[in-house]
C-alpha positions in Angstrom: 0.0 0.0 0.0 1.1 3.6 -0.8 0.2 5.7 2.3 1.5 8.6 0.4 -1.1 8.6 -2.0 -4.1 11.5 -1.0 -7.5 9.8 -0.3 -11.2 10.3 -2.2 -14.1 9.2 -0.1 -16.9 9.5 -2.4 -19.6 7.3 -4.7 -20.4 10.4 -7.0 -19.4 9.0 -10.6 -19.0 12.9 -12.2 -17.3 14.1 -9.0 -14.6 10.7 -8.6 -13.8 11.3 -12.9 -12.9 15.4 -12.4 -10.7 14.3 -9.2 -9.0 11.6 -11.1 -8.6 14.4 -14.2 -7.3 16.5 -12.0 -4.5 14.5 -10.2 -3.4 13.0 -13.5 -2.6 16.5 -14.8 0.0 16.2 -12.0 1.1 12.6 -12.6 -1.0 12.1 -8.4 -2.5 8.4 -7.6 -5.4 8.6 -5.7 -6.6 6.2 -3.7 -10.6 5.9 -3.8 -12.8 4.6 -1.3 -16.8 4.3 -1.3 -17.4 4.8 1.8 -16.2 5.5 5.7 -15.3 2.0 7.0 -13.1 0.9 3.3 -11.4 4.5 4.2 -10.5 3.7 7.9 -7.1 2.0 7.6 -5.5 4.8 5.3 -7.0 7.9 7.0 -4.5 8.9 8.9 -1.8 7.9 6.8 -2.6 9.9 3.5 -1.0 13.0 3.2 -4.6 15.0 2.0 -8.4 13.3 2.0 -10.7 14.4 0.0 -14.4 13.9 1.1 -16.9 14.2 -1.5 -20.2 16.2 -0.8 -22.2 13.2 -1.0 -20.4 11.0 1.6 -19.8 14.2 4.0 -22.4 12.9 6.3 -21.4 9.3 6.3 -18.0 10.3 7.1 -18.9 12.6 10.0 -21.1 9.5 11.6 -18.6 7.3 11.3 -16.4 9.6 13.9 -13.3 9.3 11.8 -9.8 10.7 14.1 -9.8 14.2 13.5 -6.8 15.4 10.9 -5.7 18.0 9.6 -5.6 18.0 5.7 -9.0 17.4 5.1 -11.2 18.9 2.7 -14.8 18.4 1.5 -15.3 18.6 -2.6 -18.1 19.3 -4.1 -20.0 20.5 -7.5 -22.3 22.6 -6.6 -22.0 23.8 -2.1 -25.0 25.2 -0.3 -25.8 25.7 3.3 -25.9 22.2 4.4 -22.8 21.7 2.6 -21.0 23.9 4.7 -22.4 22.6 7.7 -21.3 19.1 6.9 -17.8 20.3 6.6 -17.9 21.4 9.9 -18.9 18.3 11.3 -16.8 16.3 9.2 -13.4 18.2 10.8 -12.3 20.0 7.1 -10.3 22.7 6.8 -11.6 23.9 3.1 -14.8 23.4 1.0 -13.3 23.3 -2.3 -15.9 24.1 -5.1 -15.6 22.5 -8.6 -15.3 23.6 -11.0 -14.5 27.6 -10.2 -11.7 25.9 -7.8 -9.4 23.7 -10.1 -6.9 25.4 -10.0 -6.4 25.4 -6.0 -7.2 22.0 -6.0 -4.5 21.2 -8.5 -2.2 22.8 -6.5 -3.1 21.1 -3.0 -2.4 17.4 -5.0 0.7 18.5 -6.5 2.1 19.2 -2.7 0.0 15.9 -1.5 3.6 14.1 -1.2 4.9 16.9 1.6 3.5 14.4 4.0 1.6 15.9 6.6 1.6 19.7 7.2 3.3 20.5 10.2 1.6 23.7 11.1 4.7 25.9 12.0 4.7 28.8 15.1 6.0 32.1 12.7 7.8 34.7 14.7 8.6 38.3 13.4 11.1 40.3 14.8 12.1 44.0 14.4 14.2 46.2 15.4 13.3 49.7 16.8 16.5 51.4 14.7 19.5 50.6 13.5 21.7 48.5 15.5 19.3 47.5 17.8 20.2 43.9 17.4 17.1 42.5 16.1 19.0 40.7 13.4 21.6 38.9 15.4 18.8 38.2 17.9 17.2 36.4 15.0 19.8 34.6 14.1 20.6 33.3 17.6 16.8 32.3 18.3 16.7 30.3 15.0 20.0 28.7 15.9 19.0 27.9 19.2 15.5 26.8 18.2 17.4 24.6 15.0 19.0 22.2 18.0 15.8 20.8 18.4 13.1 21.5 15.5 13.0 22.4 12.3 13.6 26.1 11.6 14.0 28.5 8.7 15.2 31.6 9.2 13.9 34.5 6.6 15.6 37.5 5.8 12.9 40.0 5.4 15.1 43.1 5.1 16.2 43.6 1.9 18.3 46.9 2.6 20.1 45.3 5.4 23.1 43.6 4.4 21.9 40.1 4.1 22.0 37.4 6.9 23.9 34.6 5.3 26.6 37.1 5.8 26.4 37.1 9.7 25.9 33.2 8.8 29.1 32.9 6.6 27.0 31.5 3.8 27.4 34.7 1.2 29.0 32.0 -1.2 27.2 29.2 -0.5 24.6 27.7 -3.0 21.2 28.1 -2.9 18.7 30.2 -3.3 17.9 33.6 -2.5 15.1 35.9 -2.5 16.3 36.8 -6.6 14.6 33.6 -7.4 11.9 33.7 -6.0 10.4 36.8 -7.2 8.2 35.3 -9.5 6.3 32.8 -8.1 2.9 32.7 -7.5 0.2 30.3 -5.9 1.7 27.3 -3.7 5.0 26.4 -3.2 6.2 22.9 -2.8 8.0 22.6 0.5 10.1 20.0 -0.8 11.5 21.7 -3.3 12.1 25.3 -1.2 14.0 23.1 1.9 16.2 21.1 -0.8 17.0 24.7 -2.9 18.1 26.4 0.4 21.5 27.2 2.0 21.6 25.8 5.5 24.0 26.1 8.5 24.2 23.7 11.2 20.7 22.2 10.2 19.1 25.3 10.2 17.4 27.0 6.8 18.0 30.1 5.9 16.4 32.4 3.0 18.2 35.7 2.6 19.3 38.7 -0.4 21.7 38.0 -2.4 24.4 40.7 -3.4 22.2 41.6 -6.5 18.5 41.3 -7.6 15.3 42.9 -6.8 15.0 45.3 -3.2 11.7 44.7 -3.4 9.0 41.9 -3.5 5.5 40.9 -4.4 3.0 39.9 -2.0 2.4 36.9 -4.2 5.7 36.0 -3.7 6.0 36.2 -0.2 2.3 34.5 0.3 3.9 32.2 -1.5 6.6 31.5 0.8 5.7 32.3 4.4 2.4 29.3 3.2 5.1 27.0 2.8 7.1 27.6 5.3 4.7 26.8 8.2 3.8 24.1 6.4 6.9 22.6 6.1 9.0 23.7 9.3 8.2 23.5 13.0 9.4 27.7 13.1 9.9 30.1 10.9 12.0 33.2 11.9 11.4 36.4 10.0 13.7 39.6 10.4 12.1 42.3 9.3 12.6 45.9 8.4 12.1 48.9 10.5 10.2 50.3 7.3 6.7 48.1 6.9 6.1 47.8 3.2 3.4 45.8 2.1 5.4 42.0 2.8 6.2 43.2 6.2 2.6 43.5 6.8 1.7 40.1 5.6 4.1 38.5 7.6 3.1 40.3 10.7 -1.1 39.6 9.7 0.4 36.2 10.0 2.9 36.1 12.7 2.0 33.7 15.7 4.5 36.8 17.7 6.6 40.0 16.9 9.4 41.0 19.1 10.5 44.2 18.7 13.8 44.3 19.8 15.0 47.7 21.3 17.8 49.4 23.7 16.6 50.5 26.9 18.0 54.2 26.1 15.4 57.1 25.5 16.3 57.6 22.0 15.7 54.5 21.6 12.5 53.8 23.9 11.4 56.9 21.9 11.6 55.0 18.3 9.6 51.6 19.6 6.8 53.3 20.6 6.7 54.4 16.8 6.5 51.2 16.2 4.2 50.1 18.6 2.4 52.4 16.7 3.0 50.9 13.6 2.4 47.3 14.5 -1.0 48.2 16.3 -3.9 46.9 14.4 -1.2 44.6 12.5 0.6 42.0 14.3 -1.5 39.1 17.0 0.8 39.8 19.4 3.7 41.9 20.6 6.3 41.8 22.9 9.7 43.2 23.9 13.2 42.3 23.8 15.4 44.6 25.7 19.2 45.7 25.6 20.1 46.3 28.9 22.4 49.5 29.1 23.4 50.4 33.0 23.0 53.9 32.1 19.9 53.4 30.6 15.7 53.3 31.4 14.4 50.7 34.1 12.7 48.0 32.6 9.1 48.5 34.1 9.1 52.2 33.0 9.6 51.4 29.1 6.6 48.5 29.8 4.4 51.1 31.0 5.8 53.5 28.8 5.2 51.5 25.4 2.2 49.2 27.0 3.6 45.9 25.9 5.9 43.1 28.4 9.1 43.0 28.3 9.9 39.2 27.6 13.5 39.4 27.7 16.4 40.9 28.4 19.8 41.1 26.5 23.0 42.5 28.0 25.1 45.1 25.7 27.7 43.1 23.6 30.6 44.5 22.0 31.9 43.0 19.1 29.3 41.5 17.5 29.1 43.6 14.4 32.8 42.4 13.6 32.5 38.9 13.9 29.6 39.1 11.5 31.8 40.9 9.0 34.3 37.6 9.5 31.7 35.3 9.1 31.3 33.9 12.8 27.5 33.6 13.6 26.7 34.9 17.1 26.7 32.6 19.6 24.2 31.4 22.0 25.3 32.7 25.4 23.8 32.3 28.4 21.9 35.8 28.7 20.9 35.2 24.5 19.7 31.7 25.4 17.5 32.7 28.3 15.8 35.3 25.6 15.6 32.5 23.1 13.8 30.3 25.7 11.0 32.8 26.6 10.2 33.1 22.6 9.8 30.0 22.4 7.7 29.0 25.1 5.5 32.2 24.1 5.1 30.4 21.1 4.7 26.5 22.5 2.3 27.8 24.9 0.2 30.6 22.8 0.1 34.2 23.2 -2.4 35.8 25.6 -3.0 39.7 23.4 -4.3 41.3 26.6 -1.0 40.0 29.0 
């Protein structure tokens, strides 16, 4: 048996022949079942189910382990329709024949396996070197020691993070390819195409190419990204174009990352500003200067927690230019731990 085949549950002849036509266009084997009990043994292996309309109900009775990947298909929805999908557990009603194309795309990726459902986390710095991006860096290194992580360079204007990664000459791809591309993006293929370091993903600017993205393109990739790795780290710019939005619209959190100087205290609540209305959830990630603000009076200053706390490092910026990623000290690794437990645990908007 092929469990990575997707599954059709359904007894409709004209329904069954414009799945079929539809996963042959992509060279997809579909495995067909009439009904609920002939569909048990491969329901929790195949990578996508597809329920038709008319066995909706039969499926829902026959209190199939709820999945994810499961969508209802049929010609021709109305109210009930939508109702059965809720009781069946689906995550999309996919009309046919107006949605072909989306379900073309969702059989090509049917061999991805099961979607892991990735925790994306934004992080921005209140100005420049505020260390937002070699915070990033660290989380996503300390985060790749035990998950799957890719780590997204979001700002096109800064400098490029396989540089503080050491992977400038290292093949792969970089945002220059991916300018184009539209609709859903095979997670297979973006993991294999990327540079990595240590087990840890990375998508960054190359040293010549476009400064500037589509939102197609980055829809593109921040879907199959959670779908494909455990977290996703995005650094982002100070400046929020029209990607930066997206990815925050999305973000499970956004750390802005700031110094506890007033200047600086001064620029984040800009961008509190900025990010209100925009992000799920925001906290702060503080650089701790003696000299500078206490803690508690940026929190009620700004109105947001302060999650963690960073000491002031000196000579940072020139290991980057030699190549040497930051390291994960003990201070950095504290800060990396209350991110991700944020993020294991869910973000409360009113804490």
């Amino acid at each position: 048996m092929n469990a990575q085949r997707p599954l059709l549950i359904s007894t409709d002849a004209e329904l069954i022949d414009d799945v079929l036509r539809l996963a042959a266009a992509n060279g997809v084997e579909i495995h067909l079942a009439t009904d609920a009990e002939s569909a048990r043994s491969r329901w929790q292996l195949a990578p996508l189910v597809l329920v038709g309309a008319d066995a909706s109900l039969h499926v829902a009775a026959a209190r199939m382990t709820r999945r994810r990947d499961v969508v209802l298909v049929a010609r021709d929805p109305d109210p009930d329709t939508w109702q059965n999908a809720v009781a069946l557990g689906a995550e999309h009603v996919v009309a046919l024949p107006d949605a072909e194309r989306w379900l073309i795309d969702r059989l090509a990726d049917s061999g991805e396996g099961p979607t892991r459902d990735g925790r994306l986390l934004a992080v921005v710095g209140s100005g420049a070197g505020a260390g937002a991006s070699t915070f990033a860096v660290t989380l996503a290194l300390a985060a790749a020691r035990s998950m799957k992580v890719l780590l997204v360079d979001g700002d096109a204007l800064g400098g490029g993070l396989d540089i503080v990664l050491g992977l400038e000459d290292a093949p792969g791809i970089r945002w220059a390819d991916l300018a184009e591309t539209r609709g859903r993006l095979g997670v297979h293929s973006l993991e294999e195409a990327l540079p990595e370091f240590g087990g840890l993903c990375v998508l960054s600017w190359g040293r010549s190419g476009p400064s500037a993205l589509s939102i197609d393109a980055v829809s593109a990739v921040v879907d199959a990204a959670v779908r494909g790795f455990d977290l996703v780290v995005v650094d982002l710019p100070r400046y929020l174009d029209a990607p930066a939005e997206l990815v925050l619209s999305r973000a499970d959190l956004a750390m802005i990352v700031t110094s506890n100087r007033v200047r600086s205290t001064a620029a984040a609540a800009r961008l509190v500003e900025q990010l209100e209305g925009r992000s799920n959830a925001v906290r702060l990630v503080l650089r701790m200067d003696p000299k500078g603000l206490r803690d508690d009076a940026i929190e009620l200053a700004l109105g947001i927690p302060v999650v963690a706390r960073l000491p002031v490092l000196a000579g940072i910026p020139g290991r980057a230019d030699d190549g040497e990623p930051p390291t994960v000290g003990d201070a950095y690794g504290k800060a990396c731990a209350a991110a991700l437990r944020l993020l294991a645990t869910g973000v409360d908007r009113a804490a």
